[in-house]
FIKOLZA-1660 file (N, C-alpha, C; in steps of 0.1 Angstrom, whole numbers, plus 5000, padded with zeros to 4 digits):
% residues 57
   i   px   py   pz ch aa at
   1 5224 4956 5039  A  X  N
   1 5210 4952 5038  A  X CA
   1 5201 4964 5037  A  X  C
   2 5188 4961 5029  A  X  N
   2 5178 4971 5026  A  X CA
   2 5172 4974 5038  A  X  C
   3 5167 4986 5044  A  X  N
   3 5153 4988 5052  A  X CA
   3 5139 4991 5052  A  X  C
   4 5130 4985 5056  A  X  N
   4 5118 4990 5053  A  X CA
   4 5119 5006 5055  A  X  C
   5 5105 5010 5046  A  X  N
   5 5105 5022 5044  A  X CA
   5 5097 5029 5050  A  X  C
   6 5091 5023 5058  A  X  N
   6 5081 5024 5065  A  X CA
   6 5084 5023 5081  A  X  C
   7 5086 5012 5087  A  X  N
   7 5092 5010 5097  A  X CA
   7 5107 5011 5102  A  X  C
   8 5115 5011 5090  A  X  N
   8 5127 5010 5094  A  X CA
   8 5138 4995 5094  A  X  C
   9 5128 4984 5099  A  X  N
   9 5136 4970 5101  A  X CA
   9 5141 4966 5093  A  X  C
  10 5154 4960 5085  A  X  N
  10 5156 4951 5077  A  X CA
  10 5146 4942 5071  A  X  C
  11 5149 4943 5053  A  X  N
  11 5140 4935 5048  A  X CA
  11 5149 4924 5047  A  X  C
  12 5133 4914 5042  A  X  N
  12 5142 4899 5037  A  X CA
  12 5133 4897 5024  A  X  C
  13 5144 4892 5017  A  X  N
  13 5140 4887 5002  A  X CA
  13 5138 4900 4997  A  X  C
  14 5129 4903 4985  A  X  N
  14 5132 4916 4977  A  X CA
  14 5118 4922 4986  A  X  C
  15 5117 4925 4989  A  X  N
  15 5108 4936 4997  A  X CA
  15 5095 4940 4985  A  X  C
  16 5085 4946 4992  A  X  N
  16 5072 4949 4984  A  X CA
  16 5069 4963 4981  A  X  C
  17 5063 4969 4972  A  X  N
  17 5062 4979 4965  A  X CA
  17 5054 4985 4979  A  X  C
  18 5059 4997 4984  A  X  N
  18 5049 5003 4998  A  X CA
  18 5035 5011 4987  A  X  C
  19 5037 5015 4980  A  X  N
  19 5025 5024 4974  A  X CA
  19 5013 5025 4976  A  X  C
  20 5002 5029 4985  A  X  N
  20 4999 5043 4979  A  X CA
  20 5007 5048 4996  A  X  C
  21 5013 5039 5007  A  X  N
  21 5019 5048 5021  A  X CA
  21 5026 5053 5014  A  X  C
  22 5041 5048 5008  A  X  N
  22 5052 5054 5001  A  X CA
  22 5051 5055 4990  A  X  C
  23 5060 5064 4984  A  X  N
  23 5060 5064 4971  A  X CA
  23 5072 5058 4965  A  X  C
  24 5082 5063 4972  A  X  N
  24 5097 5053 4970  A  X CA
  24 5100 5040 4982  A  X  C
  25 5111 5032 4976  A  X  N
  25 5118 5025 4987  A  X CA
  25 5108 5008 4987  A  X  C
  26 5106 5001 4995  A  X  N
  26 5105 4985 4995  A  X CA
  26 5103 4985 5008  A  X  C
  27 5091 4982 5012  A  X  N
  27 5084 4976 5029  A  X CA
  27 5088 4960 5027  A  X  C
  28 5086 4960 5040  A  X  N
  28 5084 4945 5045  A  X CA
  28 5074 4941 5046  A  X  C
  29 5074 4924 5045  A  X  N
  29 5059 4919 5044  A  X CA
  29 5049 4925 5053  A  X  C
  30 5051 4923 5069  A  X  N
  30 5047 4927 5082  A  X CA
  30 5039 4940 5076  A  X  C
  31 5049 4948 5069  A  X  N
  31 5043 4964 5064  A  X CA
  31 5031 4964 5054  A  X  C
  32 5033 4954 5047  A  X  N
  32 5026 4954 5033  A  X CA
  32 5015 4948 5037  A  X  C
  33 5011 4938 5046  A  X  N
  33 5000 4932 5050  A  X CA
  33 4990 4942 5060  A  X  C
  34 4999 4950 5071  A  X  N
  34 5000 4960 5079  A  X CA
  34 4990 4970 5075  A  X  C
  35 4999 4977 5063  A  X  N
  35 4996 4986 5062  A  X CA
  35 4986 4992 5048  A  X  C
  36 4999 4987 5041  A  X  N
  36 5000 4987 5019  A  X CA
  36 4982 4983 5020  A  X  C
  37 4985 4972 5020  A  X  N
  37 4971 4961 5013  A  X CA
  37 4953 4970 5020  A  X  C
  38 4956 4972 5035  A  X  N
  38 4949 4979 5040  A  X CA
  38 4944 4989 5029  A  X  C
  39 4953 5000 5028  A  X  N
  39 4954 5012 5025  A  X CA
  39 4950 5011 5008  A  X  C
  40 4953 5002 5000  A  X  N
  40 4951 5000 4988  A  X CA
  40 4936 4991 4985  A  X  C
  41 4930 4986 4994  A  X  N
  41 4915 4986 4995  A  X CA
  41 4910 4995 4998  A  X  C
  42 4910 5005 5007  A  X  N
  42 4900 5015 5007  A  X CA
  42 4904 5022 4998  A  X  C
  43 4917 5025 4992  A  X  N
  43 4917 5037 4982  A  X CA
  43 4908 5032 4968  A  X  C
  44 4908 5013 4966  A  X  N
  44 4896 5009 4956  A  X CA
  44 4887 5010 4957  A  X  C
  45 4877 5009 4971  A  X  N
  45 4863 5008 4978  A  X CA
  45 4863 5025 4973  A  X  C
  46 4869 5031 4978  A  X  N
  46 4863 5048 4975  A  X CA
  46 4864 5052 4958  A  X  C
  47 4875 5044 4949  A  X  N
  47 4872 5047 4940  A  X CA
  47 4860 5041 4928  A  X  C
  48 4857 5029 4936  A  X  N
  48 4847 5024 4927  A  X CA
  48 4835 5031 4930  A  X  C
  49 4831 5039 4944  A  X  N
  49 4821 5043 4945  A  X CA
  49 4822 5058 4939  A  X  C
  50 4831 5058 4937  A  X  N
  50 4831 5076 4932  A  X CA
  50 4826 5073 4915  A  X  C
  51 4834 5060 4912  A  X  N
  51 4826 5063 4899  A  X CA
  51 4810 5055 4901  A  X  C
  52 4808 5047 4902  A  X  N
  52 4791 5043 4909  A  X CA
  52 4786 5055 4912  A  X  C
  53 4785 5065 4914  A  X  N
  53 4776 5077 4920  A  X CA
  53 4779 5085 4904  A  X  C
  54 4790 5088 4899  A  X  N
  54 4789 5091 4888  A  X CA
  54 4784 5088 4876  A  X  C
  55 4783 5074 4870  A  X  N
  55 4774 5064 4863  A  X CA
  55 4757 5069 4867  A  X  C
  56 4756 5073 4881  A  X  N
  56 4739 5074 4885  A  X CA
  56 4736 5086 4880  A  X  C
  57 4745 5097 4873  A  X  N
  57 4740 5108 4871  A  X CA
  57 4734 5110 4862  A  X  C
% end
């Protein structure tokens, strides 16, 4: 069996892309809701404002 890449625990079913925490390997849902999804909104919130400030110049 696979392990999250993140935590460690055995995955179930095909596991989720960890990216931008990891760069290799398959999290678990728990991780991906956790952590992933978190982490992949602020990295969008900051880049849409980076270009919004840029557009104002």
């Amino acid at each position: 069996m696979r392990k999250c890449c993140i935590c460690g625990k055995q995955l179930t079913g095909m596991g989720n892309n960890p990216f931008p925490v990891k760069t290799s390997g398959r999290c678990c849902d728990n991780c991906n809701i956790k952590s992933v999804i978190p982490e992949r909104i602020k990295q969008m919130v900051k880049d849409v404002s980076e270009n919004k400030e840029k557009e104002e110049l």
